[in-house]
TIBAVO-564165 format. One record per residue: residue in three letters; x, y, z of N, C-alpha, C in turn. Coordinates in steps of 0.02 Angstrom, whole numbers. Layout:
N
> resn, n_east, n_north, n_up, ca_east, ca_north, ca_up, c_east, c_north, c_up
> ALA, X, Y, Z, X, Y, Z, X, Y, Z
...
//
This chain:
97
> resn, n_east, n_north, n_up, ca_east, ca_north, ca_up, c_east, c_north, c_up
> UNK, 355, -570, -771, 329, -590, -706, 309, -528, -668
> UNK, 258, -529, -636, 227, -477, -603, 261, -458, -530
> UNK, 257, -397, -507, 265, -384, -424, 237, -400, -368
> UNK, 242, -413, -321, 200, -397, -267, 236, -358, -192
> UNK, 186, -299, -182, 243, -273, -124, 200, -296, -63
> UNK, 223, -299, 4, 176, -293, 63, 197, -237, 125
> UNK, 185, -190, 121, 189, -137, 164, 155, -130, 216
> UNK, 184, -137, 268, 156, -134, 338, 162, -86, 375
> UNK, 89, -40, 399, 140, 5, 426, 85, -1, 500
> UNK, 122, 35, 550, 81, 42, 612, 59, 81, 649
> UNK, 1, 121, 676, -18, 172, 668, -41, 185, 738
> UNK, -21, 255, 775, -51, 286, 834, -87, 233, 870
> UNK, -78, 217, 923, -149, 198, 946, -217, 227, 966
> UNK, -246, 181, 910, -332, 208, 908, -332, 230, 846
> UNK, -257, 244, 792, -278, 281, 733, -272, 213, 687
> UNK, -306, 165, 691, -282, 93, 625, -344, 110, 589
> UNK, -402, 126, 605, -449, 124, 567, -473, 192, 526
> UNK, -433, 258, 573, -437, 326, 524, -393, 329, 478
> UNK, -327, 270, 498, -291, 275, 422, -293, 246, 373
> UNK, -324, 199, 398, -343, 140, 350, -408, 174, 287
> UNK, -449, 201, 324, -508, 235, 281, -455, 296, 249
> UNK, -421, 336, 278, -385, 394, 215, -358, 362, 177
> UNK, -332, 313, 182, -302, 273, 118, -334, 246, 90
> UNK, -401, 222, 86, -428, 201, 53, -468, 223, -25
> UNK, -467, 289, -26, -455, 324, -69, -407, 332, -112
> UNK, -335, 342, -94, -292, 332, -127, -292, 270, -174
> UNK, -301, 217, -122, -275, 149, -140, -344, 152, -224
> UNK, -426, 174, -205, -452, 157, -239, -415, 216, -328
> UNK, -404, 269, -322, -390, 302, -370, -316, 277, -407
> UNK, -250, 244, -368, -209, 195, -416, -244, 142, -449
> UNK, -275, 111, -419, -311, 57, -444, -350, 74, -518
> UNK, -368, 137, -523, -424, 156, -578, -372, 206, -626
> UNK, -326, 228, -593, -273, 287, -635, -199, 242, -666
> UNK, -177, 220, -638, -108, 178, -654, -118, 136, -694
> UNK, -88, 120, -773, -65, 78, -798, -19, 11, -777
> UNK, -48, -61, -757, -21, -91, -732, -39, -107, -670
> UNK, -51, -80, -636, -76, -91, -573, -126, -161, -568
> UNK, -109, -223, -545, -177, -257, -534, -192, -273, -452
> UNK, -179, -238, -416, -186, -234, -346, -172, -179, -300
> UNK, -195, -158, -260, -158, -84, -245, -226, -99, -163
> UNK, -228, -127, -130, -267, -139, -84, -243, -144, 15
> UNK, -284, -104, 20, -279, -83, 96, -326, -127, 158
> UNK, -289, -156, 192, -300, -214, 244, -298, -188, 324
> UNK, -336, -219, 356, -323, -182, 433, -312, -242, 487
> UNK, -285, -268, 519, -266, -333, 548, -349, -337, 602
> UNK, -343, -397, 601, -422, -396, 649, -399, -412, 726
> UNK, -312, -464, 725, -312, -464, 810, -264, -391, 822
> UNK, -215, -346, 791, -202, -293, 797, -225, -221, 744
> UNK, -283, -186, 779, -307, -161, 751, -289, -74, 738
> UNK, -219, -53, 746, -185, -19, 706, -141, -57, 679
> UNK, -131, -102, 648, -77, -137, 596, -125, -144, 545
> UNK, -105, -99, 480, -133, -76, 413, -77, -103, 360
> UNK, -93, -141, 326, -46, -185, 282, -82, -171, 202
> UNK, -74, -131, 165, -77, -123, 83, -6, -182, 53
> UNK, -83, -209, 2, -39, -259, -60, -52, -220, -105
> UNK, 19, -218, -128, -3, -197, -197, 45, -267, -261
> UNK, 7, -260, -319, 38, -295, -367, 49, -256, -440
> UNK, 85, -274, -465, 96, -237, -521, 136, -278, -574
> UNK, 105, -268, -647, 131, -312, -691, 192, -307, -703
> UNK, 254, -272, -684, 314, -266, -728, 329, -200, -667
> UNK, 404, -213, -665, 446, -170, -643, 451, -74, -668
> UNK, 418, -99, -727, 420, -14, -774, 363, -2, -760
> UNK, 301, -33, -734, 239, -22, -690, 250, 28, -639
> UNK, 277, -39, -590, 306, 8, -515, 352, 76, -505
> UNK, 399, 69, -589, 443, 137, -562, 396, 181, -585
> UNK, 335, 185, -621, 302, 242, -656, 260, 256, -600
> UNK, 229, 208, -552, 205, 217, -497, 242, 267, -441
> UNK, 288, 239, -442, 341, 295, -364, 345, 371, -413
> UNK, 338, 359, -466, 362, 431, -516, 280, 477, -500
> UNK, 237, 454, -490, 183, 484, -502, 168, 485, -402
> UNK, 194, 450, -361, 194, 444, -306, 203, 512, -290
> UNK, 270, 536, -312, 307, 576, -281, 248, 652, -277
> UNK, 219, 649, -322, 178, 729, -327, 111, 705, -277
> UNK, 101, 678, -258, 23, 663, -200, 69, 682, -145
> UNK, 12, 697, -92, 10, 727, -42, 8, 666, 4
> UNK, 56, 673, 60, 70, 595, 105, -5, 598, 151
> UNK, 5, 539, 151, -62, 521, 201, -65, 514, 281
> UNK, 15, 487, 287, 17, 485, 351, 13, 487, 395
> UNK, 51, 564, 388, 46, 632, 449, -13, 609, 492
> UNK, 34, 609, 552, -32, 632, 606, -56, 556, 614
> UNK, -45, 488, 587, -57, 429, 594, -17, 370, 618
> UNK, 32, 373, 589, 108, 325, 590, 132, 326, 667
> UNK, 162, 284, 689, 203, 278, 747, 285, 273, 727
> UNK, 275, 251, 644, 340, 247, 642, 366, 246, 537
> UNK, 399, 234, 528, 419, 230, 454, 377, 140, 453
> UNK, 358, 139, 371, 310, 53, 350, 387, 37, 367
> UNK, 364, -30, 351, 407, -103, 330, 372, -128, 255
> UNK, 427, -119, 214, 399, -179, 152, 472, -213, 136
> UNK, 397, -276, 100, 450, -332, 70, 427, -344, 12
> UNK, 476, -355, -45, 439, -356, -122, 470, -440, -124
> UNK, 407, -442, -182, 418, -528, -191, 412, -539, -298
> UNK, 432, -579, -319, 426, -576, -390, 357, -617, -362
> UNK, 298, -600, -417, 250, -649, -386, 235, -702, -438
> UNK, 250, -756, -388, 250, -826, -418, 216, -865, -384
> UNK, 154, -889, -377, 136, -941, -333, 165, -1009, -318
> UNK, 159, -1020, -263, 188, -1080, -246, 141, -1145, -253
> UNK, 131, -1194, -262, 92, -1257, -264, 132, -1307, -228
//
């Protein structure tokens, strides 16, 4: 069964849309570099527009730890954006019907 994380994070005011675009890069190079990865996507809320929410999904748990393993050597994006530490919540992903 696959992952899904949802990371929320919230950013300066006035900075939702400069962080949202630096990450967007990132987000696009896991997407194309990571084994496993089938989601890795960066969102910007439309009624709060520094609340920047990345899904990511990933096939298997040995996905995601190879992910935080390769995490660790990139350069944070943050800096200079954040108001505060994200919020995530991981889910096994299973649709509901």
């Amino acid at each position: 069964m696959s992952l899904r994380l949802v990371i929320t994070f919230t950013a300066l005011p006035g900075k939702g849309a400069d962080f949202a675009e630096a990450f967007r890069a990132r987000a696009e190079a896991v997407m194309a570099e990571e084994t496993g990865c089938l989601q890795y996507e960066v969102f910007r809320s439309a009624q709060e527009p520094d609340k920047v929410v990345l899904l990511e999904q990933w096939e298997s748990q040995a996905a995601l730890d190879e992910h935080f393993k390769v995490s660790q050597g990139r350069p944070r994006i943050s800096e200079g954006f954040l108001a505060g530490p994200p919020s995530r919540e991981d889910y096994e992903y299973a649709r509901v019907s």
